[in-house]
Backbone as a chain_set.jsonl record, in Angstrom:
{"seq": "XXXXXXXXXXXXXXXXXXXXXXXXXXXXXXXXXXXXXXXXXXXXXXXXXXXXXXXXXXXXXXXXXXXXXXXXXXXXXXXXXXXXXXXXXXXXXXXXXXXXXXXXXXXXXXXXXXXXXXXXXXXXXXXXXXXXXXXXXXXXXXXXXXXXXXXXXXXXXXXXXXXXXXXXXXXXX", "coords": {"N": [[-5.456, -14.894, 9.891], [-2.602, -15.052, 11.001], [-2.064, -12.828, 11.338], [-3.753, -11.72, 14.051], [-2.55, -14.046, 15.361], [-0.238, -13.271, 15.871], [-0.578, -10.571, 16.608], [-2.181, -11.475, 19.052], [0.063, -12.525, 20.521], [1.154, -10.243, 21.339], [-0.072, -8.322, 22.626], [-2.521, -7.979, 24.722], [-4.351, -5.982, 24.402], [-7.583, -5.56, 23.305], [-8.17, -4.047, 21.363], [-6.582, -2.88, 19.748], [-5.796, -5.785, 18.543], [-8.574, -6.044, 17.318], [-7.954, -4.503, 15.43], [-5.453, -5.178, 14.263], [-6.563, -7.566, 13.144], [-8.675, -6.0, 11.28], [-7.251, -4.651, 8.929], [-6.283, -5.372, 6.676], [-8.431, -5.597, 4.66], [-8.986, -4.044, 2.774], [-8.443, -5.237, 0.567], [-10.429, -6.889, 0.004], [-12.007, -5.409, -1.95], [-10.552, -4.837, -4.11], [-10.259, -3.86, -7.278], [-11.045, -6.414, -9.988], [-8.925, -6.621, -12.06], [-6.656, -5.513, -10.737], [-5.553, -7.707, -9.255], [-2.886, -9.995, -9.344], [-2.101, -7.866, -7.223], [-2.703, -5.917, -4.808], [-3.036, -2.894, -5.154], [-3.668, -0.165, -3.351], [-5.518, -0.87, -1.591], [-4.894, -0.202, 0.708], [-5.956, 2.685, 1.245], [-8.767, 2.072, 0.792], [-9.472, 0.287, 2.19], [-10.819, 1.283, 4.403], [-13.207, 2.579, 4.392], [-14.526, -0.093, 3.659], [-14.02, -0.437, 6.686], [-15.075, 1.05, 8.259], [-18.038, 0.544, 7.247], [-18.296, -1.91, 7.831], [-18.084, -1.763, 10.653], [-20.092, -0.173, 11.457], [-22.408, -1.454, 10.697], [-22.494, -3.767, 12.301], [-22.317, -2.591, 14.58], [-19.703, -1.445, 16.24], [-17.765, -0.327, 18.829], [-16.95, 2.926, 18.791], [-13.761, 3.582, 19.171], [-12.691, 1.487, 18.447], [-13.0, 1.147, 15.832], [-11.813, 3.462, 14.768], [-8.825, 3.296, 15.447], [-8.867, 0.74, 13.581], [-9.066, 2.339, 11.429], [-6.984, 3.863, 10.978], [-4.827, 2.167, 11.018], [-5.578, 0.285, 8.86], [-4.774, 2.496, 6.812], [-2.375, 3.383, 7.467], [-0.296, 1.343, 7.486], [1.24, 0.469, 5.838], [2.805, 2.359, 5.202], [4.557, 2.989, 7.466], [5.659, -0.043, 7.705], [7.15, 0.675, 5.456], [9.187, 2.804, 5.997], [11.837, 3.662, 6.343], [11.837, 4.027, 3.789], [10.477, 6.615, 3.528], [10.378, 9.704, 3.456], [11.206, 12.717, 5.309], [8.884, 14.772, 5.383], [6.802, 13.265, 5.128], [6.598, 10.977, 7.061], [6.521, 12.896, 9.6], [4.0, 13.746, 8.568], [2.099, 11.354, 8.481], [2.507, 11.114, 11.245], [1.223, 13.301, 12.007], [-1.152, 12.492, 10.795], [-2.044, 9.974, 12.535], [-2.708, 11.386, 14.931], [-1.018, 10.774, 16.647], [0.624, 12.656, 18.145], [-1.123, 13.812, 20.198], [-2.921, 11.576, 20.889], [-0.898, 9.601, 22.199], [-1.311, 6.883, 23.569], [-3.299, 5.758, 21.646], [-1.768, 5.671, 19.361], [0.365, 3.705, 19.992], [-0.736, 1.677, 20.431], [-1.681, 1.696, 17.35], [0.615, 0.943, 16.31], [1.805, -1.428, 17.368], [-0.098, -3.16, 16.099], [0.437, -2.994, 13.642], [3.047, -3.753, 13.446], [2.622, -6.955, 14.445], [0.808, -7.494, 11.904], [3.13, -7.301, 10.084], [4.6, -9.182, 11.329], [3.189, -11.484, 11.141], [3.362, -13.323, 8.942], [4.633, -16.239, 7.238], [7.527, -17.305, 8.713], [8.681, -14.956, 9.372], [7.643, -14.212, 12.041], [9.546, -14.026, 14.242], [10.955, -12.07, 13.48], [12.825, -9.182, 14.492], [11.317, -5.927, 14.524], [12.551, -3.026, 13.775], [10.835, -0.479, 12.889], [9.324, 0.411, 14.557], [10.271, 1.566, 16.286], [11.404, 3.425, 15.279], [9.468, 5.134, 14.121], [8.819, 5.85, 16.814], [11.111, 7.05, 17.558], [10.998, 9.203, 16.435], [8.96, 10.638, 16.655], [9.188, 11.598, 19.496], [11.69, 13.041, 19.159], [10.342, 15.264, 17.451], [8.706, 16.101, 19.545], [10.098, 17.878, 21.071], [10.205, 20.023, 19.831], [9.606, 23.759, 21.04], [7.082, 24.96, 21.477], [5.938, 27.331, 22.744], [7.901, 29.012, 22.217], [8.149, 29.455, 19.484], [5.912, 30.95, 19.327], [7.024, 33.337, 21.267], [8.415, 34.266, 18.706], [6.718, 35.272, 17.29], [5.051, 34.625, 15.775], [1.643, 33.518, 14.569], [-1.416, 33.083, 14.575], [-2.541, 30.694, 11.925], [0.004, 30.233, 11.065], [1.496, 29.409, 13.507], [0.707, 26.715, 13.751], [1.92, 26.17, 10.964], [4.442, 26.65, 11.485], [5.443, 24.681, 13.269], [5.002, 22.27, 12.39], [6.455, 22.534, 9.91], [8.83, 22.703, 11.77], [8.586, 20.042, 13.162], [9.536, 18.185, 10.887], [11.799, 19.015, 10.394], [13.333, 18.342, 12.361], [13.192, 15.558, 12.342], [14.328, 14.924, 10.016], [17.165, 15.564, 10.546], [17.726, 13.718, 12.37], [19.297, 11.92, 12.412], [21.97, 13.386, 12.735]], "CA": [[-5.422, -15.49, 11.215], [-1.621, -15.839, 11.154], [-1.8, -11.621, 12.089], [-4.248, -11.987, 15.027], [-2.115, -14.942, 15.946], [0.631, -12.436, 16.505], [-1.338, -9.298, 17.968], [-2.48, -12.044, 20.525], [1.003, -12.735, 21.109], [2.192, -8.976, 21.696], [-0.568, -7.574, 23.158], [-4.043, -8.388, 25.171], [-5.965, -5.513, 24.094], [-8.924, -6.071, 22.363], [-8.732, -3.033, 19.944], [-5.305, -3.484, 18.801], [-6.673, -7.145, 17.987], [-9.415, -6.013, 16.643], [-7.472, -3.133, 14.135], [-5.023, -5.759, 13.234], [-7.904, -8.207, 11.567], [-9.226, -5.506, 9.785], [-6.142, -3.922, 8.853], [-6.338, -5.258, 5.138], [-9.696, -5.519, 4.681], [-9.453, -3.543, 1.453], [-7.893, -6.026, -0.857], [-10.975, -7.347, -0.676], [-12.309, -4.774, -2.934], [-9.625, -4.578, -4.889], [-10.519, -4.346, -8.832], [-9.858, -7.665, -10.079], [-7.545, -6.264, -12.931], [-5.3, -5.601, -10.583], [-5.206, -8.763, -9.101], [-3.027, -10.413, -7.769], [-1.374, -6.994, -6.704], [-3.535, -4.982, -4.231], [-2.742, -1.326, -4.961], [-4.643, 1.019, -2.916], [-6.415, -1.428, -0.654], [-5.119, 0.544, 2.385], [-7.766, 3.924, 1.89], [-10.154, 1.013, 0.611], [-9.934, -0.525, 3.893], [-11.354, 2.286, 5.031], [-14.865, 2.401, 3.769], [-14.996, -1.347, 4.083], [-14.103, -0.875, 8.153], [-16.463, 1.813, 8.494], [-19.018, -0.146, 7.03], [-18.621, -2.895, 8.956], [-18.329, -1.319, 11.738], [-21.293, 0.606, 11.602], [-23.385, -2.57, 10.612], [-22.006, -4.451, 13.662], [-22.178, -1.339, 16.035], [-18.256, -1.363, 16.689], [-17.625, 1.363, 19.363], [-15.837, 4.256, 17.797], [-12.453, 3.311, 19.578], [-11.99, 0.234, 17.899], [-13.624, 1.685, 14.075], [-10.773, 4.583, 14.298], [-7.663, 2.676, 15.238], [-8.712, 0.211, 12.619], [-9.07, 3.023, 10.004], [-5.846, 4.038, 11.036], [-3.928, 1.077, 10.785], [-5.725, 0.41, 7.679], [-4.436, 3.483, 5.935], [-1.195, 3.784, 7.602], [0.082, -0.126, 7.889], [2.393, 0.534, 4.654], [4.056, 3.787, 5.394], [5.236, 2.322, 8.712], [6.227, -1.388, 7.333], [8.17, 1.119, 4.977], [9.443, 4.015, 7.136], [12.969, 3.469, 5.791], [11.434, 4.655, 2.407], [9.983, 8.111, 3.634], [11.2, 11.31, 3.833], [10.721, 13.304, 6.813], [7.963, 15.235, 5.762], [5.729, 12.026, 4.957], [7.619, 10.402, 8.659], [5.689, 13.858, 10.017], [2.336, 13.564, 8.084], [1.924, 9.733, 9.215], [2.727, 11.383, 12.642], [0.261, 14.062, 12.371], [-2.473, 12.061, 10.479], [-2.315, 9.116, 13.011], [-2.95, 11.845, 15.517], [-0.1, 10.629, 17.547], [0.595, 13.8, 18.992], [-2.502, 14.086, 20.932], [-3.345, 10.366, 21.308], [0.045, 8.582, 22.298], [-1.489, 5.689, 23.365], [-3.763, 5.149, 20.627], [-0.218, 5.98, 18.572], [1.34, 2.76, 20.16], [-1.442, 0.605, 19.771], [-1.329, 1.444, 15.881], [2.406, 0.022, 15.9], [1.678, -2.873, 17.754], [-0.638, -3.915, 15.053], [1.551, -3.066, 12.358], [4.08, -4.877, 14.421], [1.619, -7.917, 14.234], [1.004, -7.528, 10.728], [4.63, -7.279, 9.535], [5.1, -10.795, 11.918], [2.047, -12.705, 10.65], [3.651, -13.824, 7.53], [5.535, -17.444, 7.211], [9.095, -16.925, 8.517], [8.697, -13.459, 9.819], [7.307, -14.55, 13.278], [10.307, -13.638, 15.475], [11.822, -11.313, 13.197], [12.824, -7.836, 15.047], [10.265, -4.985, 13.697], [12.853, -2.066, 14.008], [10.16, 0.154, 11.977], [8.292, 0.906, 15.267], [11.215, 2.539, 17.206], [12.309, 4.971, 14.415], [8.547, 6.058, 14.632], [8.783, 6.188, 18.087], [11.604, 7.916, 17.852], [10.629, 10.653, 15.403], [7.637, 11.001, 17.624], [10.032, 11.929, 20.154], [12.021, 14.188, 18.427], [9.254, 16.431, 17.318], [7.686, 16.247, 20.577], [11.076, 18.436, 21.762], [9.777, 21.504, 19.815], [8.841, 24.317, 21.905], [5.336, 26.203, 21.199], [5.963, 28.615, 23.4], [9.226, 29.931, 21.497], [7.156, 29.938, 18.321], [4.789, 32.485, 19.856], [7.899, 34.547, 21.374], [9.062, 34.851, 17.338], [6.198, 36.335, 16.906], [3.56, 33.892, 14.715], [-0.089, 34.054, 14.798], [-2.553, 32.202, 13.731], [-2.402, 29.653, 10.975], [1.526, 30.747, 10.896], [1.654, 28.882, 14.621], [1.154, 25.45, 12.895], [3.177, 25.905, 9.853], [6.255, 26.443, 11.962], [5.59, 23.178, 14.222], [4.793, 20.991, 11.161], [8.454, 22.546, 9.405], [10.209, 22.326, 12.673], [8.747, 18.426, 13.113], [10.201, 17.712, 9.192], [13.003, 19.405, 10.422], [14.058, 17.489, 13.773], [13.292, 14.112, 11.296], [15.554, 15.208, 9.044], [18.125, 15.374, 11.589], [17.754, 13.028, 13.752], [20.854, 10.879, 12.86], [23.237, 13.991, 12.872]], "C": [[-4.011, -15.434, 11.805], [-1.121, -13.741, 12.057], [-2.613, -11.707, 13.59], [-3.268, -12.905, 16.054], [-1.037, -13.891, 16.799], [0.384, -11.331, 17.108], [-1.851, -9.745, 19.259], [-1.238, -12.205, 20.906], [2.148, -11.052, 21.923], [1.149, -8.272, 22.403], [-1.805, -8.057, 23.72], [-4.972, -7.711, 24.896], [-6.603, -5.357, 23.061], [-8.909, -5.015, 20.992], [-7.728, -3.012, 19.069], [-5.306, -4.752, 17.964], [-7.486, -6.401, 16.963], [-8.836, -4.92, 15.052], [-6.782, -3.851, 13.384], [-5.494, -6.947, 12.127], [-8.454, -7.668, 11.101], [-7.979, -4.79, 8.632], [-6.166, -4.129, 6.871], [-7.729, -6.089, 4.051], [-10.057, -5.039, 2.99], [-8.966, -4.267, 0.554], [-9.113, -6.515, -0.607], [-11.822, -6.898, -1.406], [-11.818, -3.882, -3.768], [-10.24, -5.112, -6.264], [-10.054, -5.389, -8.784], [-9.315, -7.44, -11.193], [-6.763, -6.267, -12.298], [-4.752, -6.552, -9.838], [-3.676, -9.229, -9.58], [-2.5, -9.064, -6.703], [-2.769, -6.531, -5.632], [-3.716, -3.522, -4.014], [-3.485, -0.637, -4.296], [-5.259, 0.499, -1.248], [-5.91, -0.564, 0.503], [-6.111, 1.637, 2.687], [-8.653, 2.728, 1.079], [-10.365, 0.898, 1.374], [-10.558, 0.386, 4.099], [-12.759, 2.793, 5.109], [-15.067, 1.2, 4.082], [-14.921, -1.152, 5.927], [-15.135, -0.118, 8.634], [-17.85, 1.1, 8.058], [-19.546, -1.379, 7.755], [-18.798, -2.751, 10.385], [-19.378, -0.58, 12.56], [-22.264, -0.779, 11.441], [-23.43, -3.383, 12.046], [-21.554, -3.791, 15.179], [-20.318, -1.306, 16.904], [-18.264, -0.341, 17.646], [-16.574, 1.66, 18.902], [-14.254, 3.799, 18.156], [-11.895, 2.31, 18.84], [-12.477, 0.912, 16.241], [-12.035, 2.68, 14.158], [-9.582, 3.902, 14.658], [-7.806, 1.701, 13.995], [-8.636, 0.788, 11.6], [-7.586, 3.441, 9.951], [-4.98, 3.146, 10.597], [-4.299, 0.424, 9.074], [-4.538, 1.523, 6.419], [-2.953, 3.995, 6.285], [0.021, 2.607, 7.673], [1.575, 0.433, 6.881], [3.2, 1.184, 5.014], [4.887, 3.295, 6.814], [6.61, 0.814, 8.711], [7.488, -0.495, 6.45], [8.898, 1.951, 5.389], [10.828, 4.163, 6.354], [13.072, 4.462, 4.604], [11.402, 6.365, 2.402], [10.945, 8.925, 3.883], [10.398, 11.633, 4.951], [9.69, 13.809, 6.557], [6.775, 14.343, 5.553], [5.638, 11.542, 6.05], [6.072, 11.202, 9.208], [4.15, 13.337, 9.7], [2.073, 12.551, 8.49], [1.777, 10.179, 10.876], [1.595, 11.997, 12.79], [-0.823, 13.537, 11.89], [-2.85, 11.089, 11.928], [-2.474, 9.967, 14.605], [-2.088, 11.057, 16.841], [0.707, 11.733, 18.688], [-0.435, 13.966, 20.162], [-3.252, 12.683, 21.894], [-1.651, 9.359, 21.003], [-0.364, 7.458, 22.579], [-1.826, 4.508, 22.571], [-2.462, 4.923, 19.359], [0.163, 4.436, 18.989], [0.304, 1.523, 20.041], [-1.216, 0.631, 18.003], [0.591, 0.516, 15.334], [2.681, -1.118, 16.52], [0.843, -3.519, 16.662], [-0.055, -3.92, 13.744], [2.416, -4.136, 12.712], [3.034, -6.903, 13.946], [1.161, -8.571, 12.734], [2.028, -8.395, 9.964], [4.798, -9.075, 9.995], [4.313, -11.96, 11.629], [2.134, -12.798, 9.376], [4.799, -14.879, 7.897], [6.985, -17.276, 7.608], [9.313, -15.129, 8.902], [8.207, -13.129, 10.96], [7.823, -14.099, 14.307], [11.247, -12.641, 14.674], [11.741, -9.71, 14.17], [11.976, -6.414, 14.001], [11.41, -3.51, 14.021], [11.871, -1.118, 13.62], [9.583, 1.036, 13.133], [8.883, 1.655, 16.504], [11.783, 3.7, 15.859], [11.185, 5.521, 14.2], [8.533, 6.427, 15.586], [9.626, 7.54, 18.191], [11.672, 8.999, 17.209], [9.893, 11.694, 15.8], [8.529, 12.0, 18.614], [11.328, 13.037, 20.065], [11.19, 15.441, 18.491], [8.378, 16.548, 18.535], [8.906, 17.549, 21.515], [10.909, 20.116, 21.614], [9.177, 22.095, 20.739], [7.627, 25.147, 21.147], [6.031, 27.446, 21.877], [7.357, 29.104, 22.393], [8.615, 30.173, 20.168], [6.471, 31.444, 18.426], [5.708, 33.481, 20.172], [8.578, 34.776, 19.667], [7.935, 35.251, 16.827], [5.046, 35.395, 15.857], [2.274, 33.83, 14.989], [-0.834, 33.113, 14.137], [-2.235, 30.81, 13.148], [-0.88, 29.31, 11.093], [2.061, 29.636, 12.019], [1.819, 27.354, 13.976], [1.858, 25.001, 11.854], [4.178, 26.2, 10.452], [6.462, 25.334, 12.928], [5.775, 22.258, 12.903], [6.659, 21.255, 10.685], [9.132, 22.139, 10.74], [9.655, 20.918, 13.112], [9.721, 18.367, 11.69], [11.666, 17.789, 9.841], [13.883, 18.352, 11.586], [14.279, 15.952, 13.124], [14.264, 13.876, 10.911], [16.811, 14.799, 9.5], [18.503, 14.949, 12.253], [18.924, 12.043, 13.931], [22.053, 11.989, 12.749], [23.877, 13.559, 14.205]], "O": [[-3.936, -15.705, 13.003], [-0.28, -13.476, 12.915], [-1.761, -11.777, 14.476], [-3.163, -12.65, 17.254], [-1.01, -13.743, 18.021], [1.029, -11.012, 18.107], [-2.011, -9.051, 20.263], [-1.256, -11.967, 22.114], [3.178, -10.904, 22.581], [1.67, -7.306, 22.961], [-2.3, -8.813, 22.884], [-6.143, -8.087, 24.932], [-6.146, -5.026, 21.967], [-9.487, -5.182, 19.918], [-7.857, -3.103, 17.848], [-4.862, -4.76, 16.816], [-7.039, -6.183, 15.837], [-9.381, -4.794, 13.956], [-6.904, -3.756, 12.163], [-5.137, -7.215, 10.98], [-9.116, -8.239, 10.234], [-8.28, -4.547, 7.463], [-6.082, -3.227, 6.038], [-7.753, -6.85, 3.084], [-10.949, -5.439, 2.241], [-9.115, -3.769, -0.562], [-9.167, -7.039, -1.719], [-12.654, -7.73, -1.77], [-12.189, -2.766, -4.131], [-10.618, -6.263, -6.483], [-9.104, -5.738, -8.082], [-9.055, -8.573, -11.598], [-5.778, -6.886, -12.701], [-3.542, -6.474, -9.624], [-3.323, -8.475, -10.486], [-2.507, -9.25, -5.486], [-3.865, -7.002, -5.936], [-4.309, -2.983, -3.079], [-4.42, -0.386, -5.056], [-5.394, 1.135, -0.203], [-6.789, -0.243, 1.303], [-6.832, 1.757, 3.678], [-9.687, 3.364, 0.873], [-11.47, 1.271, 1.768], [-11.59, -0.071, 3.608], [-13.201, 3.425, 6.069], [-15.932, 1.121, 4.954], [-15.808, -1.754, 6.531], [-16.015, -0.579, 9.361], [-18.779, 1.281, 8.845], [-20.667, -1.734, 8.119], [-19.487, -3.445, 11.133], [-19.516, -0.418, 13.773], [-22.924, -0.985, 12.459], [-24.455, -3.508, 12.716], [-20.942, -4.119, 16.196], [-20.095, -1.129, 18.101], [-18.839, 0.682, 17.275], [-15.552, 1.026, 18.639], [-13.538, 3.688, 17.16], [-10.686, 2.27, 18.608], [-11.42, 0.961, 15.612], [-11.168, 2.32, 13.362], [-8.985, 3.946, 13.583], [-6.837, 1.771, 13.239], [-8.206, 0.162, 10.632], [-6.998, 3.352, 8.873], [-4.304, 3.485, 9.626], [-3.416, 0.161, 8.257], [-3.796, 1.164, 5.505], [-2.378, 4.836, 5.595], [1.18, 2.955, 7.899], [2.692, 0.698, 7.327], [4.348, 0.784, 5.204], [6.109, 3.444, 6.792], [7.701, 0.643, 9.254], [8.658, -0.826, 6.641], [9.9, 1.66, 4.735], [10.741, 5.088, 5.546], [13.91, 5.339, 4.394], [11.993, 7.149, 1.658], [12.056, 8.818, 4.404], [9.374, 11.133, 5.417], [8.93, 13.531, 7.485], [5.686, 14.824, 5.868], [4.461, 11.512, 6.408], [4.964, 10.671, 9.284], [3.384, 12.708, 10.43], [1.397, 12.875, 9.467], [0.994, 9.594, 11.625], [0.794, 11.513, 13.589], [-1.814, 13.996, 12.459], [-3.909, 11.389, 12.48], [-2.365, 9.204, 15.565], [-2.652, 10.84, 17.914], [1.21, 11.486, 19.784], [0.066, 14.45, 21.177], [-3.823, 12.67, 22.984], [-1.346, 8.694, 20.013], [0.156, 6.619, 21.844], [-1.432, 3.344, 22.489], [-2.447, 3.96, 18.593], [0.285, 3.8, 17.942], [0.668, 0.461, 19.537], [-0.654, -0.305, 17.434], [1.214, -0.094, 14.464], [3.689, -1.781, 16.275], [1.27, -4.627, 16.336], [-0.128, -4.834, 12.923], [2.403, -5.272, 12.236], [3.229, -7.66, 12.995], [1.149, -9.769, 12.452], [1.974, -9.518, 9.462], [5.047, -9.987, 9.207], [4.639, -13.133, 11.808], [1.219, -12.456, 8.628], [5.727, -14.588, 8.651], [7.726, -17.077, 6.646], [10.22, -14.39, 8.518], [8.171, -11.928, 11.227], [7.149, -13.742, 15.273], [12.327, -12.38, 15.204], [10.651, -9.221, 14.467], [12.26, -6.185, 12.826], [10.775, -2.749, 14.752], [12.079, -0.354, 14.563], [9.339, 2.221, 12.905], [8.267, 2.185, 17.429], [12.565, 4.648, 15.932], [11.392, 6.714, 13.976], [8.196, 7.611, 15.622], [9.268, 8.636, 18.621], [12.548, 9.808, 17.516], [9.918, 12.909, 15.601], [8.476, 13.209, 18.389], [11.727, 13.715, 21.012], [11.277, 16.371, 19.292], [7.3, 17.133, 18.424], [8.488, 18.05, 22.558], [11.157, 21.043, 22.384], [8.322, 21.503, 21.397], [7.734, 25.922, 20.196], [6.585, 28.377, 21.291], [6.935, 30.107, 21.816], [8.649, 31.349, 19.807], [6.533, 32.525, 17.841], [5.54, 34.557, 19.598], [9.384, 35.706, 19.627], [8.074, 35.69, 15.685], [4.207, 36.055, 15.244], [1.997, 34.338, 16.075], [-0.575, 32.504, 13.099], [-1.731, 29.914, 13.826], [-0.555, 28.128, 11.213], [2.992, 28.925, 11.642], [2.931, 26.883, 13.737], [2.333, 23.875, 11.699], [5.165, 25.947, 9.762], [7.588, 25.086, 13.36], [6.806, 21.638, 12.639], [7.66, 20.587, 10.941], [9.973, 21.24, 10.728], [10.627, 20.381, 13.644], [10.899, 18.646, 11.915], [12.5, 16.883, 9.825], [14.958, 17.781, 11.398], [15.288, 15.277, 13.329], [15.047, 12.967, 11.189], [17.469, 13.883, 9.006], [19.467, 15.322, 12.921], [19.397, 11.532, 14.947], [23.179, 11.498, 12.666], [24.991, 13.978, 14.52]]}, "num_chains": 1, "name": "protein.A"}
């Protein structure tokens, strides 16, 4: 409740809400060996939100940001941690390229997350500007200069994906 509390406080819309109360959904089918830890629960969530979501007719918009935020909550809260080409993959799984908006809803609920814990209420979330700005980075590559060096096919996306890693990499030179 104490995450909701804070996705109502940062944001009004309903699906961002709704992604950050399911968001860890999968500890609750977390083995209980590994109790009290929750290893994994983030692709758990993921089957549990689909499930529920399908039982309770969710429309799709709100089921896929919650799977998202499910499965990407961690790598974000940790960002610090990653290397660039993980930074990237988080980028390109959360289909942030394509869907910026849905992109900034997922970091408002992280955001939300991160702040709905005792004493962590008004803390500053830097986490969700050094995605931003990674985003932003790799959004600088050109396509078209790809194609004038001559790549084809499959070749076309393996030199965006390296030259995202790459702009990551770099980004505090």
């Amino acid at each position: 409740m104490m995450v909701l509390e804070q996705a109502s406080l940062l944001t009004e819309d309903t699906v961002t809400r709704f992604a950050a109360v399911c968001h860890d959904l999968g500890k609750g089918v977390t083995p209980r060996e590994q109790w009290p830890s929750h290893h994994g629960h983030e692709k758990l969530g993921i089957k549990v939100i689909a499930k529920l979501c399908k039982r309770l007719r969710v429309p799709s918009q709100y089921t896929r940001l919650a799977k998202i935020v499910s499965e990407f909550h961690l790598h974000l809260h940790r960002i610090e941690e990653l290397n660039p080409r993980t930074i990237v993959r988080v980028l390109e799984k959360t289909d942030a390229f394509r869907k910026p908006q849905r992109f900034e809803k997922f970091l408002t609920a992280c955001e939300a997350d991160f702040r709905g814990r005792t004493g962590f209420e008004k803390r500053e979330y830097p986490q969700s500007q050094k995605m931003r700005d990674s985003l932003n980075a790799c959004q600088k590559i050109s396509v078209q200069e790809i194609l004038e060096e001559g790549y084809t096919g499959p070749q076309i996306s393996e030199q965006i994906h390296r030259r995202r890693v790459s702009k990551v990499k770099h980004m505090d030179d």
